[in-house]
Structures are given as C-alpha cells and as structure tokens.
PAMARVO-790655 format. One record per residue (C-alpha): x, y, z. Coordinates in steps of 0.2 Angstrom, whole numbers, padded with zeros to 4 digits, always signed. Example, Ala and Ser with C-alpha at 12.3 -4.5 7.8 and 13.67 -1.06 7.14 Angstrom:
<nodes>
+0062-0022+0039/+0068-0005+0036/
</nodes>
This chain:
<nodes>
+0000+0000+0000/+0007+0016-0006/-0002+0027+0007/+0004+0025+0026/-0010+0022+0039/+0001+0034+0049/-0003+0049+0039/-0015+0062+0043/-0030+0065+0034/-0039+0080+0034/-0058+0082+0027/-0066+0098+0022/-0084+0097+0023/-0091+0083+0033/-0108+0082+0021/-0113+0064+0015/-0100+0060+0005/-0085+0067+0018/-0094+0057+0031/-0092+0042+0020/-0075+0045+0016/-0071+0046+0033/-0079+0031+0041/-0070+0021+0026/-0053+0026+0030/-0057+0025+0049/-0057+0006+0046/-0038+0007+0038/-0033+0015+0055/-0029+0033+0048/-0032+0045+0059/-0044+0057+0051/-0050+0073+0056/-0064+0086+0050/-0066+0104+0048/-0084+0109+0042/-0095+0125+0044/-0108+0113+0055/-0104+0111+0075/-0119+0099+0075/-0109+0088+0059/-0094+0089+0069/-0101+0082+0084/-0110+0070+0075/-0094+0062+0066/-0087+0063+0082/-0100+0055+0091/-0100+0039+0079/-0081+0039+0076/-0083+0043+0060/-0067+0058+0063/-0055+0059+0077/-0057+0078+0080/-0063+0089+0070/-0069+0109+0073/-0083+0122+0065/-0069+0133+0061/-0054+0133+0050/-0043+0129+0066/-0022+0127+0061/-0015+0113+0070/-0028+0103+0062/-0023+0109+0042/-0004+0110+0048/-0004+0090+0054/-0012+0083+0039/-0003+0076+0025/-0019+0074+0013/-0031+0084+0013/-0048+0080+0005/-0060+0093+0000/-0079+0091+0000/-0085+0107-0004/-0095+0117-0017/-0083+0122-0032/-0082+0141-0026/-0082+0140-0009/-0067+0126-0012/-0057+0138-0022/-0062+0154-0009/-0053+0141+0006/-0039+0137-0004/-0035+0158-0007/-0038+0161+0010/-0029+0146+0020/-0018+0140+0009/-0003+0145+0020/-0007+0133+0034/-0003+0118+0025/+0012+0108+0029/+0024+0107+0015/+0024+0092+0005/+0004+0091+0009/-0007+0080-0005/-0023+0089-0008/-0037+0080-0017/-0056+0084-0021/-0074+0078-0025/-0079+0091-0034/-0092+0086-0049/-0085+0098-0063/-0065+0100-0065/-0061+0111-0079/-0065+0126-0071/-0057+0121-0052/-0043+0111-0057/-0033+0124-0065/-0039+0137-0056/-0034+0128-0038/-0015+0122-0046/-0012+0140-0053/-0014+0149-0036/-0008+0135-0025/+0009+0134-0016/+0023+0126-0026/+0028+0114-0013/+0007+0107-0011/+0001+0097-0024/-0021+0096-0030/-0023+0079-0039/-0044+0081-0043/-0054+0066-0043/-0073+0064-0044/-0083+0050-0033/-0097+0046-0043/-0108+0041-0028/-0121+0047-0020/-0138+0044-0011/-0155+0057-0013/-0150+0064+0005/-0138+0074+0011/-0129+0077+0029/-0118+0066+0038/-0131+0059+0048/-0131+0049+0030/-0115+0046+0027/-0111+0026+0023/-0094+0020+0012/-0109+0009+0005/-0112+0021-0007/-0094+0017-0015/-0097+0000-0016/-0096-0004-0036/-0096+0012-0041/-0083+0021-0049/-0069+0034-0046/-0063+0048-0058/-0045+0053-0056/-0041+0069-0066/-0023+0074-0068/-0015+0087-0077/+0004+0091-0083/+0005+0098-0066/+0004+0084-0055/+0016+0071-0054/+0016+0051-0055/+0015+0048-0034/-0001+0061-0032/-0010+0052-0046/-0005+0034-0041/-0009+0041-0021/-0025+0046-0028/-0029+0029-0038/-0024+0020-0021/-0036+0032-0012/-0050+0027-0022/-0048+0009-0022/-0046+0008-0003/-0061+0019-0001/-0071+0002-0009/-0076+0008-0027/-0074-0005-0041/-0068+0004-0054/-0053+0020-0055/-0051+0028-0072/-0043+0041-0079/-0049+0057-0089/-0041+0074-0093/-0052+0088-0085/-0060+0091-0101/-0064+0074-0105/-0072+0072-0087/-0084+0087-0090/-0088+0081-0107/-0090+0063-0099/-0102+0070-0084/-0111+0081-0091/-0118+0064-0103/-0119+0053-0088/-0123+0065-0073/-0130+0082-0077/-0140+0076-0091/-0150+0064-0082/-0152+0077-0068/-0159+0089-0079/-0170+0071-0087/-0177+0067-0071/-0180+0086-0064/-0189+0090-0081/-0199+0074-0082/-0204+0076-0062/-0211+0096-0068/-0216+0093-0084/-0235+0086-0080/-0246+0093-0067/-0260+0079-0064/-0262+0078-0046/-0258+0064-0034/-0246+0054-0046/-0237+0046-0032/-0254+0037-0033/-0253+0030-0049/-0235+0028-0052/-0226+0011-0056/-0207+0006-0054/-0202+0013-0070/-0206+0032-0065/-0198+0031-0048/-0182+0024-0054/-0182+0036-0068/-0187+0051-0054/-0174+0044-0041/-0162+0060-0043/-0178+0073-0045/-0175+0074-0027/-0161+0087-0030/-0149+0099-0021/-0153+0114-0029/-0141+0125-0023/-0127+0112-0026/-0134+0106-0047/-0138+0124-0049/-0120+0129-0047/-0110+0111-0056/-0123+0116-0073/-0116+0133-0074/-0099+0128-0070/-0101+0115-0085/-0112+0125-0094/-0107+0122-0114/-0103+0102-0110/-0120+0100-0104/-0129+0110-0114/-0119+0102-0130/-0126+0084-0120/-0146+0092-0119/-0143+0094-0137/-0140+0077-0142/-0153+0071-0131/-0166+0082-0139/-0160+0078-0156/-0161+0059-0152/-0177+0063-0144/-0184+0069-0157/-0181+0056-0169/-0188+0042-0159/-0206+0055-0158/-0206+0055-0176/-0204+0037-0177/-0219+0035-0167/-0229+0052-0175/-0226+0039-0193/-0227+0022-0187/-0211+0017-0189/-0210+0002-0178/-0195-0007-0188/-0186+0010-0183/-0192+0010-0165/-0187-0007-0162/-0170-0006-0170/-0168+0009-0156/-0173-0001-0144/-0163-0015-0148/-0146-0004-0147/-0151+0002-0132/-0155-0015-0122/-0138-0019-0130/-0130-0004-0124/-0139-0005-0105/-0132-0023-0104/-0114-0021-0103/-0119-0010-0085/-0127-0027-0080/-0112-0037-0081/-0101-0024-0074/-0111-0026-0057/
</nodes>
C-alpha cells in the first residue's frame, strides 16, 4: 500500500460523501479529522467515530498536521478556502477533491496553489438522494466508480496516491480522464440525467401521481430529489458540455417522436434493440 496508515487525513466538509470517506478510512486506522462549517456535523462524526477531531472553524493545527487533505465542498467556496488558508498547510501536503466539474477548479486551484502542495482532482461518482452526515455510509462506494483527473502539473506519486485512495475507499472501478474529457464525460452521464429526471418530475401537473406511479417512474425520478443549490452551481460551472449533452438528447429525442408520430416500428425497435444492448454491458459490470 502506497499510502501510510500513519498519515493524517484532513476532510473539508463533513456532508454525506466526507462522512463516507471518513468512516471508510477510519477502518484502515488513519487518523482522520474534519473541519466543516456545522458544529452539529462535527459532533456528530465525532460522536459515531466517524473523525477523530474535528472543529466548525478553520482551526491550524488541524490543516498544519495533515498530510492529505480532502476537500468536500462546493466548487467556489473550495477555491475561496484554498485563497484564504492555503498558507497553513504543511509542505509536502497531497490535496485532493470531490468536486463534480473540473475544468474550471482544477486549473484554477493548481495555478494559485503553493509550489511545494500538490491538488490531484478526482470525482466520486456516488451518491444517495440525502444529504448530511447523519447519512454518510462508504456503501455508497461500493461498485461504483472513481474519476482521477490529472494534469501536466501533477506528478506520477499524487495520481498513483490518488488511484490507491480510491480503491481503498471500496469503489470498483478508478479511471482516468483529462479535465476536459471528465466534464464532457459527466455532463452525458450525470447532469443530463439530472436535468431528465427534474424535467420529467415538472413537466405534468396531474395531481396525486405518487398514486398512480409504477417502478419505472420512480427509478427514472430517483435524482428529481435534487440539491438545488449544489446542481444549480455544477450546470453553470459545465455550462457548454451539458448543454452540448441536452442537445443530443433532444436531437435523439426527437427522432424516436417522429418514429412513433409515422409508425415506424421497424425503426423504433431497431432503437430499442441498441439500447438494451447498450444497458447490458452496465449489467455485467455489477
């Protein structure tokens, strides 16, 4: 194992997915600590050993001690921390993320960062319809996969650390992807099917669906339960990658309308076919 249990990690933001990280290192034996804007999250982590300190303040010792550093916050506010408490880190320090859009973070945090820290980003692609670290479960990891994104910038030990970070937190599958092909990559397989299920959740007004509803519209719905603050922020942040994604779907959309406007079943079914052939392959990864 490259990285030593006897390192220090530090968590910025102990929401649901910094909760989950640090209850799945806790079981490697790291000692983990927290800093997030929530006394009430602190004392929780601490009250169910999910951290072993932690503080609702940016408080030195604890940034000054860690040797990774793990940043769960919105992409604005992460960039704000690193401008305004960048000097308390210990030289050598690994810093690495969460953050759901990299092109405009990842650049951004390496350009203004201290020469002798070094960001490897990565993206967790897991998640639950709840939020807070009263839900926080390394579960959510399980079979899911893990987005390393390096650039010129970092070197081969951050983004094999990184790689290793992933696969101890429990996900099945760590990938590679430049910045740019993440954010092209998520706003196909994430945003767009946020925007899908909010659209689709909003776009009838009949009353008392839940009453009528089958399987099909509640998976389909799942993520209509949506951060708002949080997605707002990720869309504009990959605002031409997602809407470049909308406008295949639409396109494709469309076609499969007219198919059904002219009667084209031969056409519908060949769709279809392609696309159970397509879902399939998710199948046999699980």
């Amino acid at each position: 194992m490259i990285i030593d249990v006897k390192k220090n990690i530090l968590i910025v933001g102990m929401g649901l997915i910094g909760g989950s990280y640090a209850e799945a290192l806790k079981r490697y034996g790291f000692r983990v600590t927290a800093i997030t804007r929530s006394r009430k999250s602190i004392d929780y982590a601490l009250e169910h050993g999910l951290i072993d300190d932690g503080a609702a303040e940016v408080r030195a010792d604890l940034v000054g001690e860690a040797d990774i550093v793990v940043f769960a916050l919105y992409p604005h506010v992460f960039i704000e921390w690193i401008e305004k408490n960048q000097h308390l880190f210990k030289p050598g320090a690994l810093l690495t993320d969460v953050t759901g859009v990299k092109g405009s973070v990842v650049y951004k945090v390496q350009d203004i960062l201290r020469p002798d820290c070094e960001f490897i980003a990565a993206h967790p692609m897991a998640g639950r319809e709840v939020y807070g670290v009263e839900n926080a479960t390394s579960r959510i990891f399980n079979g899911a996969n893990y987005i390393v994104t390096p650039t010129p910038k970092n070197t081969p030990e951050a983004i094999e650390t990184c790689r290793e970070l992933g696969l101890l937190l429990g996900f099945a599958q760590v990938a590679e992807l430049s910045p740019e092909e993440h954010d092209e990559m998520i706003g196909f397989v994430s945003q767009l099917t946020h925007c899908i299920a909010v659209s689709l959740m909003t776009c009838n007004d009949a009353e008392n669906i839940e009453k009528f509803t089958g399987d099909s519209f509640r998976d389909l719905t799942r993520i209509a339960r949506i951060n708002d603050l949080m997605w707002s922020e990720l869309f504009m942040a990959n605002k031409k990658a997602l809407l470049d994604q909308m406008d295949l779907f639409d396109r494709q959309f469309k076609k499969l309308r007219d198919m059904i406007a002219e009667g084209d079943v031969d056409g519908m079914r060949e769709v279809m076919r392609y696309s159970s052939e397509r879902r399939a392959k998710f199948d046999k990864k699980q």
